[in-house]
Every structure is written in structure tokens, then in C-alpha cells.
C-alpha positions as CSV (number, residue, x, y, z in Angstrom):
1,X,0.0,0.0,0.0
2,X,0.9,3.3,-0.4
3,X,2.4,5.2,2.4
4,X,0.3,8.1,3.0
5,X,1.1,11.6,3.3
6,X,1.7,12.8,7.4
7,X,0.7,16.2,6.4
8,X,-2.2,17.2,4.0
9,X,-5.2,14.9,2.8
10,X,-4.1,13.2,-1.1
11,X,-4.9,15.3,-4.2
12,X,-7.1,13.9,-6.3
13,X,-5.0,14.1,-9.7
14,X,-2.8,17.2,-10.6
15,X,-3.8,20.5,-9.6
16,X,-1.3,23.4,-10.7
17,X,-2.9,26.0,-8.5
18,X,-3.3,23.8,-5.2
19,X,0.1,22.2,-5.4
20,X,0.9,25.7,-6.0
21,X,-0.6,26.4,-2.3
22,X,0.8,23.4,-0.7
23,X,4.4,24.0,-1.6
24,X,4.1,27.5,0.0
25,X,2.9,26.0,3.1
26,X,5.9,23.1,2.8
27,X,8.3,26.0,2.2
28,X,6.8,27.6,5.1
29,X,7.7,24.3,7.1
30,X,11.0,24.5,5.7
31,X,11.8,27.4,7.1
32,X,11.2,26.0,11.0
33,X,13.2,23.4,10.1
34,X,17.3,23.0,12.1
35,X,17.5,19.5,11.2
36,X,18.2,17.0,8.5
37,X,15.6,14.8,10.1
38,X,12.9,17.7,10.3
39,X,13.9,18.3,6.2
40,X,13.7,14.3,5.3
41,X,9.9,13.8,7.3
42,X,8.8,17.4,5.0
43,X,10.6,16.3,1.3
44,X,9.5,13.2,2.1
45,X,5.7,13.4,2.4
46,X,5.8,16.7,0.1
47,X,7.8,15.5,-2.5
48,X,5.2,12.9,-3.6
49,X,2.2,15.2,-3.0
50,X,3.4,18.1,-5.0
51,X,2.8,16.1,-8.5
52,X,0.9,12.9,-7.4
53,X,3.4,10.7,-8.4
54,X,3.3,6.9,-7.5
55,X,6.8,7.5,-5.5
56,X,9.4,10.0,-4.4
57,X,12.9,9.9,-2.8
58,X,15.0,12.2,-1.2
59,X,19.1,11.8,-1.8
60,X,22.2,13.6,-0.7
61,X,25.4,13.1,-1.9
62,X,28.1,11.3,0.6
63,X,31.6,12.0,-1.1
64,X,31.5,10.2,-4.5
65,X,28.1,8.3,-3.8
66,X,24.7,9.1,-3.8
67,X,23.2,8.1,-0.1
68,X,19.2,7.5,-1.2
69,X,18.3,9.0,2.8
70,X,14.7,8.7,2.8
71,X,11.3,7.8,0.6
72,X,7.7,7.8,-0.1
73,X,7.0,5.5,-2.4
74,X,3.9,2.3,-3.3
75,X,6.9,-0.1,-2.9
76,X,10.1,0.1,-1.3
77,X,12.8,1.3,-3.3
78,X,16.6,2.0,-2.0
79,X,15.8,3.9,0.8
80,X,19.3,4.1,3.1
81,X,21.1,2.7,-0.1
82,X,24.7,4.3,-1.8
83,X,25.2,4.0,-5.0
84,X,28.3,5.8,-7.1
85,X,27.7,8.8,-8.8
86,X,27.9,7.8,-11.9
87,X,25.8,4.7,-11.4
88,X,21.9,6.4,-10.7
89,X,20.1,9.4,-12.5
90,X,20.7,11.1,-8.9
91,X,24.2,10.8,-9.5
92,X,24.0,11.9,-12.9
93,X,21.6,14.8,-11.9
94,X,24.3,16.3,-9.8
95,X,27.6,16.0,-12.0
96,X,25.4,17.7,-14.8
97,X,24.0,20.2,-12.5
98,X,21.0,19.4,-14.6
99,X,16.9,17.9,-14.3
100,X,16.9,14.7,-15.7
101,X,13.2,14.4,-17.4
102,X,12.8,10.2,-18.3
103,X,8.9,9.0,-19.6
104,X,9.9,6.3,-20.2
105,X,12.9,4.6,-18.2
106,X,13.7,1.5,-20.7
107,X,14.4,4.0,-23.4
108,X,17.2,6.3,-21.2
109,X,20.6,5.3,-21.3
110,X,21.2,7.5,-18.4
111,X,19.1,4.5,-16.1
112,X,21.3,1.4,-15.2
113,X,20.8,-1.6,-16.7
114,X,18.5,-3.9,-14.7
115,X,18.1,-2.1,-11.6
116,X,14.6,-0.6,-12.4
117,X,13.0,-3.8,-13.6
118,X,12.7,-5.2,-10.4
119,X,10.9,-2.3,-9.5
120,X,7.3,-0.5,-10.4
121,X,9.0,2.9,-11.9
122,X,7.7,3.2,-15.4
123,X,8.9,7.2,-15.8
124,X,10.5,9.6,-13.5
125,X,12.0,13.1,-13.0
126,X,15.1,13.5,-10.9
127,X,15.8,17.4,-10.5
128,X,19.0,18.6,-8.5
129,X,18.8,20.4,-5.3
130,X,21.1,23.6,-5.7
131,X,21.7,25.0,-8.9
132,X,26.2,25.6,-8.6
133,X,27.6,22.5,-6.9
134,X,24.2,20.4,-6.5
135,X,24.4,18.5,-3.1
136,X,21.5,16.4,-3.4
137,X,18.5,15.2,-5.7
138,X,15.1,14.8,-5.4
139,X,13.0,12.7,-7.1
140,X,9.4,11.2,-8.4
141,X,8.3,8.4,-10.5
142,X,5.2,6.9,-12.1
143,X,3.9,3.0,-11.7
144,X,2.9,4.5,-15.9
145,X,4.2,5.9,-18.8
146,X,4.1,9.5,-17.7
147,X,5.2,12.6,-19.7
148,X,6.2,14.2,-16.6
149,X,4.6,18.0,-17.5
150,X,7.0,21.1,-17.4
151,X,4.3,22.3,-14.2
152,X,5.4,19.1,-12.5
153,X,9.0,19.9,-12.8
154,X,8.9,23.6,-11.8
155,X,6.8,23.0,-8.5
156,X,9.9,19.6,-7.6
157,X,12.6,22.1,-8.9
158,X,11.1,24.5,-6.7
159,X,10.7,22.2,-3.2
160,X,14.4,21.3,-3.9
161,X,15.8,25.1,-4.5
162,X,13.6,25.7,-1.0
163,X,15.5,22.4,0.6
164,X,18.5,23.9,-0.7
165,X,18.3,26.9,1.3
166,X,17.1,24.8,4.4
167,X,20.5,22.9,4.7
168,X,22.3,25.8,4.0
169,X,20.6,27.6,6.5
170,X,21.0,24.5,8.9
171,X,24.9,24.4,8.1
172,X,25.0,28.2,8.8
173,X,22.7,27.4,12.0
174,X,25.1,24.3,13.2
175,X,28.1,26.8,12.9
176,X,26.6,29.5,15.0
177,X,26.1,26.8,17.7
178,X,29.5,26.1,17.3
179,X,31.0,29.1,17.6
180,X,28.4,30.1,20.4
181,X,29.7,26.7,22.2
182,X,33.3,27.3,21.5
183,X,32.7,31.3,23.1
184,X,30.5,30.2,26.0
185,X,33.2,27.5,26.6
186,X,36.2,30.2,26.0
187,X,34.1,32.6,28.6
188,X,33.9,29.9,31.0
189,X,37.2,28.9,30.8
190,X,38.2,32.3,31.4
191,X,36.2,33.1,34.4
192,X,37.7,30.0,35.9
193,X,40.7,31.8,35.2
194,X,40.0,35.1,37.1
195,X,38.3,32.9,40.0
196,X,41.3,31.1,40.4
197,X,43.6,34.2,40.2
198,X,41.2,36.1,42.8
199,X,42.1,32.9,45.4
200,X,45.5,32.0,44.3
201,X,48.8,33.8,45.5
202,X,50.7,34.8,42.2
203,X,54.3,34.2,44.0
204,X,53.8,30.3,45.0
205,X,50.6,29.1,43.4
206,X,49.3,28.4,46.5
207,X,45.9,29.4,47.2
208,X,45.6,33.0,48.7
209,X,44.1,34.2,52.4
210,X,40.6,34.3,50.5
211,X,41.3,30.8,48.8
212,X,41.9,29.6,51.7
213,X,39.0,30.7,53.8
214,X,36.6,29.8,51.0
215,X,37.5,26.2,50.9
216,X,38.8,25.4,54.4
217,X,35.9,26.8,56.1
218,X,33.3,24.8,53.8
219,X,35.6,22.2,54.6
220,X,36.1,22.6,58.4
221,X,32.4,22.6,58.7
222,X,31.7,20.1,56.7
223,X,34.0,17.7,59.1
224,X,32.6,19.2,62.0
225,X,29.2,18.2,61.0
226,X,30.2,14.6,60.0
227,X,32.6,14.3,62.9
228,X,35.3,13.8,60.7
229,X,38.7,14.6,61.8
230,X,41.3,16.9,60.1
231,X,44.5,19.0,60.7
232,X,45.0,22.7,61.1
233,X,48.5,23.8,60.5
234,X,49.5,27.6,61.0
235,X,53.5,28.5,59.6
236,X,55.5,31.3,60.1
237,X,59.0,31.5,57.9
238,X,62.1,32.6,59.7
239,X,64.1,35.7,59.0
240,X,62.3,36.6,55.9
241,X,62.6,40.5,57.0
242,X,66.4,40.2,57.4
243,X,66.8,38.6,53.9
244,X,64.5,41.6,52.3
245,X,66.9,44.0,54.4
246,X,70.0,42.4,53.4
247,X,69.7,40.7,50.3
248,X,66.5,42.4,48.8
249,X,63.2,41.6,47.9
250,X,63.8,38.8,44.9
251,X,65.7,37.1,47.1
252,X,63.3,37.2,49.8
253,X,60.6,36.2,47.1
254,X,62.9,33.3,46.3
255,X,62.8,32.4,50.0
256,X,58.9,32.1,50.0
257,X,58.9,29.9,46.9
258,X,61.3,27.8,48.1
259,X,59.5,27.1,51.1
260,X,56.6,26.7,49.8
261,X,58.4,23.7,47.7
262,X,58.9,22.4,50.9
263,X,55.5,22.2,51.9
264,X,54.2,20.9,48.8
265,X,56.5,17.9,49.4
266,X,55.7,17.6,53.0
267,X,51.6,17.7,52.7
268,X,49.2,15.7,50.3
269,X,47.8,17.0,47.3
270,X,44.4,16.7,48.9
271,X,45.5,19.3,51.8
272,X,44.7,22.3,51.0
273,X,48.1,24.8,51.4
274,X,48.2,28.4,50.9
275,X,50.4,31.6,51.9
276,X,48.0,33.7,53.9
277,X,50.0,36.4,54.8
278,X,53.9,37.5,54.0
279,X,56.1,34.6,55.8
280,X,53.2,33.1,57.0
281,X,51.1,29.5,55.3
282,X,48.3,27.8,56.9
283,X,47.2,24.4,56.2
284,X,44.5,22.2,56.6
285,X,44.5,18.0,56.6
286,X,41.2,16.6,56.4
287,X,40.6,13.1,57.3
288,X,44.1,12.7,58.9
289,X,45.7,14.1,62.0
290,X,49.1,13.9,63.3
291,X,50.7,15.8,66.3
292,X,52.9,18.3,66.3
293,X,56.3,16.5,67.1
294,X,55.7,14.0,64.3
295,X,54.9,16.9,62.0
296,X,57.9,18.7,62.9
297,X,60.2,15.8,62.3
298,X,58.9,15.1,58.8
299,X,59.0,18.8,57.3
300,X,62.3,19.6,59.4
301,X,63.7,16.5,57.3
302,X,62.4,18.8,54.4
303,X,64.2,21.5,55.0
304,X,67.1,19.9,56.4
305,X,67.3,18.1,52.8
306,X,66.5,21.7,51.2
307,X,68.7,23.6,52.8
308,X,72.1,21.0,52.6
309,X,71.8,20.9,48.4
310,X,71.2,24.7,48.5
311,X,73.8,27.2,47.4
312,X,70.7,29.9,48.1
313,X,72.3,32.9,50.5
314,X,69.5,31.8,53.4
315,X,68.5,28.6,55.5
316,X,64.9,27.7,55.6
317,X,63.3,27.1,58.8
318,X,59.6,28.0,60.3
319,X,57.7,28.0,63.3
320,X,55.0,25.9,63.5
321,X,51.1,25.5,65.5
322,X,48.6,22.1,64.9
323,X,45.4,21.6,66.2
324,X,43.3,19.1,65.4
325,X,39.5,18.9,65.8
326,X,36.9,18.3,66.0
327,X,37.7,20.8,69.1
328,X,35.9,21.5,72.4
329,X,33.9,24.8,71.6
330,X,35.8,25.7,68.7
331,X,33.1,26.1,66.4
332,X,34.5,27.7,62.9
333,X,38.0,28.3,61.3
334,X,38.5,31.6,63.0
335,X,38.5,29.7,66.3
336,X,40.9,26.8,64.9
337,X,43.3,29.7,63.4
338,X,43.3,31.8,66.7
339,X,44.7,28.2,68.4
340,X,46.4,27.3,65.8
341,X,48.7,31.2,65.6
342,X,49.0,30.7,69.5
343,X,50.7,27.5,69.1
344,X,52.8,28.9,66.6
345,X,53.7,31.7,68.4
346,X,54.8,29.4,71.6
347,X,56.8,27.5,69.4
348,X,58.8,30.5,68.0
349,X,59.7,31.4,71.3
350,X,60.7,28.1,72.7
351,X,63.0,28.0,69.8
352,X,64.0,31.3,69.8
353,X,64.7,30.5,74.0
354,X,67.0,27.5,72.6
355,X,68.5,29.3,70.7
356,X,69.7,32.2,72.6
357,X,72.8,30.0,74.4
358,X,74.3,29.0,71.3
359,X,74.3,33.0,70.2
360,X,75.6,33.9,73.3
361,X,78.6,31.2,73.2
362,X,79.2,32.7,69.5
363,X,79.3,36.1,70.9
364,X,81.6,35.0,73.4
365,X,83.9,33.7,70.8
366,X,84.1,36.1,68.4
367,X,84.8,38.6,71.8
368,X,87.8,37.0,72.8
């Protein structure tokens, strides 16, 4: 049986004036269409309807082949077939840039021997869709000798100049999206950017005192709820003041990188680390605590490795503070940094208090 029309009621017989109607309103749905699938369902119920012809099919060309996409037809024909160009009268249609215009096709040398007699096509036109460089064909055929009238062929010349248009305008559509795509994904690339620059520090690529309160305290709170455990560390670098004094500022800077090396290789990369202040680093260890002796030994076996292979005019060393919480009535990071800086603090003065002997002796020394 036929395959009937998902659009319009059948004509009865040709009607110039009414196909005349019905292929403004299919040019009309051409217009909607941003697909290749929306274009095959229209060309292929219009195609058909336009002349009353027994069959129609809609075909693209696919390199050197014609690629028979879709049809509407009383018996199947080669609908998701490829043939070579110069094989078919679709083929021929394009490479001649030309309507091929067959009554009958035992008589046209331009149909390929055999393939038709299997089928019910008596006659057919095959018209190409776009004019200059034809990237497609449509066409109709008759179960009956059929002089295919020069009406006929306008109003299928005319659906395939409108389908023409369509996948232009779909290819023009397609590369908007992709340039809209490729801009939105530029933009969000580069706001990514300028977040991470607003919450990085530019000297070590550690994150920043607003990096750092942005994630730790999601984070801190976050554990607190769950119970989870985790590590607050607060650092303060030694002597970075007498190295900007003495040996200037890119030195100095070269002192903060370096130690910020260090911690890098002492912490995971799951701990969040960043420089919060001139000479001083905070970080935080979630899911793992350690106390404060073990801590020291394993970043002063850092530095001790850092500082013997340097040929850098400074020694690295830091004062350090840990907590770990959950805490009694510590309820948010600013409580857990206020510990945390205290502890640091007591430890630069215990070490500065061990310290002082060994200065003294050295004074002594260079005295006498």
C-alpha cells in the first residue's frame, strides 16, 4: 500500500494552483526546520504530493556516492542505499548540475541496466537540489508511462531550491552553535581563570588568604558536621625581613617559593596549602591528623634536605602550630586559626629561647 502523506489529505489528480498552495505551506515548514531529520519527514511526504506521483525519494550526496536518505514511495525502493555517482540518475543529476526528465525509463541510457526492472518505476523526474555545486536530488516516479509535464517539474525544482536553502541555512545554523559553544566554553574557561587568580597567590601558586578561607571553612564545617577529623596547621617562615633588608626583595621572594616547595612535598595533594600572609602558610588535613612532634620531624627533614643541596644565601626554617579537631567549643575556622597562631607563636619562642645560648657562646667567641 501506499504510504500516506503525514501532512495534508491526497490530491485527487494534478492540480497546478493547489500544489501551488501546498508547496508555499511546505516552504513555510522548511523554514522551522534546524534538522536534517525535520527536512527528510517534509521532502518526504511533500515530494510525492506536489505532482501525485506513484513514489518519491530524497538523496544527498556522501563524497563520491549518492546516499538515497529517505522515501515515499507504493513499494520500497533504496531507501538508506549508496550507489556511485555515476551509477543512478541522482548521481547523474548532480555531476550535470542538470533535471533529468525520463517518460519512459527503458528508453534512457542514463538508467542502469537492470536495476529498475525489479521495481514499479515506469517514468521519473530527478531534479537537483542547488543550482552551482548540486548537493542532493530529489525525485518522483510513475507505476505509468508518464510525460512528466514542465508544471510538474517547476513545483519539484522548486521544493528542492527551497531544501536547498534549508541545509544551508541548517549548516549556517550548526556553525553558530558552534561558535556560540566554543565562546561560552572560551568565557567559562576564562572566568575560571579570574576565580582562580582572585584565590590563588601569584608568588607560589598556593591558594591565597581568600582561597583559603573559602575552601577550608566549607571544609572545616563540613567535618565538623560529619565528625570527621582533620589537621589545622599555622607557619610562620624565619628571617624573611632580614633577607629583604640584606639581600632584597627577589631574594626574599625566592625564599617564600622555596619554602613553599617544601611544603608541597611535605603535605598531600588533597591538603589544602596556601600563603596567607607575608612569611606566613596555613594548612589544613582533612581526614588525617598527626601531632605536632611528628609533623615537625617530617617537614624539618624537608628542610634539612633543602637547605644542605642549596647554594641559596638563606636557611629555611619555620615555626610551626597544629590543632586538630573536631575541638571542644571551637566552632569555625576563626577559632581553629586563633589556636592554631598561638601555638605557633609558643613555638617560635621556645625555639627562639633554645636558641639564645648557642648566640651567646658565639658572641663570646668572636669577643675574645
Amino acid at each position: 500500500m501506499a504510504n500516506e502523506s503525514p501532512v495534508h489529505t491526497d490530491l485527487q489528480g494534478f492540480h497546478f494552483s493547489s500544489s501551488m498552495e501546498f508547496l508555499l505551506h511546505v516552504i513555510q515548514q522548511l523554514s522551522l526546520a534546524r534538522n536534517l531529520s525535520t527536512v527528510q519527514t517534509i521532502v518526504r511526504s511533500a515530494a510525492r504530493r506536489l505532482t501525485g506521483c506513484d513514489g518519491a525519494t530524497f538523496v544527498l550526496r556522501d563524497g563520491d556516492y549518492c546516499h538515497y536518505l529517505d522515501e515515499d514511495a507504493i513499494a520500497p525502493l533504496w531507501k538508506g542505499q549508496r550507489f556511485p555517482l555515476d551509477k543512478c540518475v541522482s548521481g547523474w543529476c548532480m555531476q550535470n548540475r542538470a533535471q533529468a526528465v525520463i517518460p519512459d525509463v527503458s528508453k534512457d541510457e542514463r538508467i542502469p541496466c537492470g536495476v529498475y526492472q525489479q521495481t514499479f518505476i515506469k517514468s521519473m523526474v530527478m531534479v537537483p537540489v542547488r543550482a552551482h555545486a548540486p548537493i542532493g536530488a530529489i525525485g518522483n516516479y510513475w507505476a505509468r508511462p508518464h510525460q512528466p509535464r514542465r508544471e510538474e517539474v517547476q513545483l519539484l525544482q522548486a521544493l528542492a531550491d527551497a531544501v536547498s536553502v534549508t541545509l544551508e541555512n541548517i549548516q549556517m545554523y550548526a556553525e553558530l552553535e558552534q561558535r556560540v559553544q566554543e565562546r561560552t566554553g572560551e568565557l567559562q574557561q576564562a572566568l575560571q581563570q579570574i576565580h582562580m587568580l582572585s584565590i590563588t597567590d601569584e608568588l607560589t601558586g598556593l591558594y591565597n588568604r581568600r582561597g583559603f578561607r573559602l575552601l577550608a571553612d566549607k571544609s572545616i564545617r563540613r567535618a565538623l558536621r560529619g565528625g570527621e577529623r582533620f589537621s589545622l596547621v599555622y607557619l610562620d617562615l624565619d628571617g624573611l625581613k632580614l633577607i629583604n633588608d640584606s639581600q632584597g626583595h627577589g631574594v626574599g621572594d625566592g625564599m617564600i617559593s622555596a619554602i613553599a616547595g617544601v611544603l608541597r612535598q611535605t603535605f598531600r595533594e588533597s591538603d589544602i596549602l596556601a600563603r596567607i600572609g607575608g612569611d606566613e602558610f596555613c594548612v589544613l588535613a582533612l581526614g588525617h591528623t598527626e601531632d605536632s612532634a611528628g609533623l615537625r620531624r617530617r617537614l624539618q627533614a624537608r628542610l634539612d634536605a633543602f637547605n644542605q643541596s642549596s647554594d641559596k644565601p638563606y636557611q629555611l626554617s619555620c615555626s610551626l602550630g597544629l590543632v586538630t579537631g573536631p575541638m571542644p567549643g571551637v566552632t569555625g575556622l576563626d577559632d581553629l586559626l586563633r589556636h592554631a597562631d598561638a601555638r605557633m607563636y609558643a613555638d617560635k619562642q621556645a625555639r627562639t629561647a633554645a636558641a639564645a645560648p648557642a648566640r651567646a657562646v658565639a658572641v663570646n667567641l668572636a669577643a675574645t
